[in-house]
N, C-alpha and C positions, 0 to 999 in steps of 0.2 A: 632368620633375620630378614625382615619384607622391608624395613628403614630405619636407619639411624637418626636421631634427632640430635644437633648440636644446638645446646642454646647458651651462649655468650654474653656479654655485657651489653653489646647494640644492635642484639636481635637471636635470631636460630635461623638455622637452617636445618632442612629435611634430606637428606640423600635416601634414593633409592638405589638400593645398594644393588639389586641384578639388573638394573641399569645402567648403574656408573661404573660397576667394576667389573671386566676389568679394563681399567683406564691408562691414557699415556700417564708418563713418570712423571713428566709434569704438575701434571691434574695432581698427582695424589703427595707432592712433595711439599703443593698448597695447602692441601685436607689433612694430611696426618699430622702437622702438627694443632690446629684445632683438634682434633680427637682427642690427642692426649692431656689437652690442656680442660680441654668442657668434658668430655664425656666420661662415665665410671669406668672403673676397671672391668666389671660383667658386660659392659658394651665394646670395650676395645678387644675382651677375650671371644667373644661371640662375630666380631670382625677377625679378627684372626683365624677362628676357624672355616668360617668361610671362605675367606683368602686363600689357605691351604687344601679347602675343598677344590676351590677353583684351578688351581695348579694342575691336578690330578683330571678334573672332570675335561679342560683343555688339551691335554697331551694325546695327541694323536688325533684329536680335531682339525682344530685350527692353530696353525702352528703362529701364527701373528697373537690371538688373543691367548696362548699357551706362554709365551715369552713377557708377557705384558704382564699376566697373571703371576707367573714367578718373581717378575719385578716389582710389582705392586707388594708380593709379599716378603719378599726379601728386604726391602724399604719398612714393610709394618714390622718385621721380626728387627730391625736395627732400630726404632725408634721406641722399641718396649725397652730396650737395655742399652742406650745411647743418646743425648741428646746434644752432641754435638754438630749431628746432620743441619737439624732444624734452624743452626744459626748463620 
């Protein structure tokens, strides 16, 4: 996955996604809930697993983008089967 496209009712936007992720909690507390709302399920499952590549590919790296990465995905994994966050 090279980019996400979200497109919406008053525009899109493009994430590069080995760019942006892995991002503060912040960032991504703004963005996932547009994913789940614009984009398909083959795209939020294909974020996913990138998300959880990421986890793995950080640990023992960088231990700043290693905690960011399990954050970001622990946030995606609670927003597939929760949508109480988002409010």
């Amino acid at each position: 996955m090279e980019t996400l496209e979200i497109k919406y009712p008053n525009g899109r936007m493009v994430i590069n996604v080995h760019e942006f992720f892995p991002c503060l909690v912040k960032h991504s507390r703004k963005l996932f809930p547009l994913i789940k709302q614009y984009c398909s399920p083959q795209e939020r499952s294909e974020l996913g697993r990138y998300l959880s590549f990421l986890v793995v590919y950080w640990e023992g790296r960088d231990e700043i983008k290693h905690r960011r990465a399990l954050s970001n995905y622990k946030l995606y994994c609670q927003m597939e089967v929760d949508d109480e966050w988002m409010k």
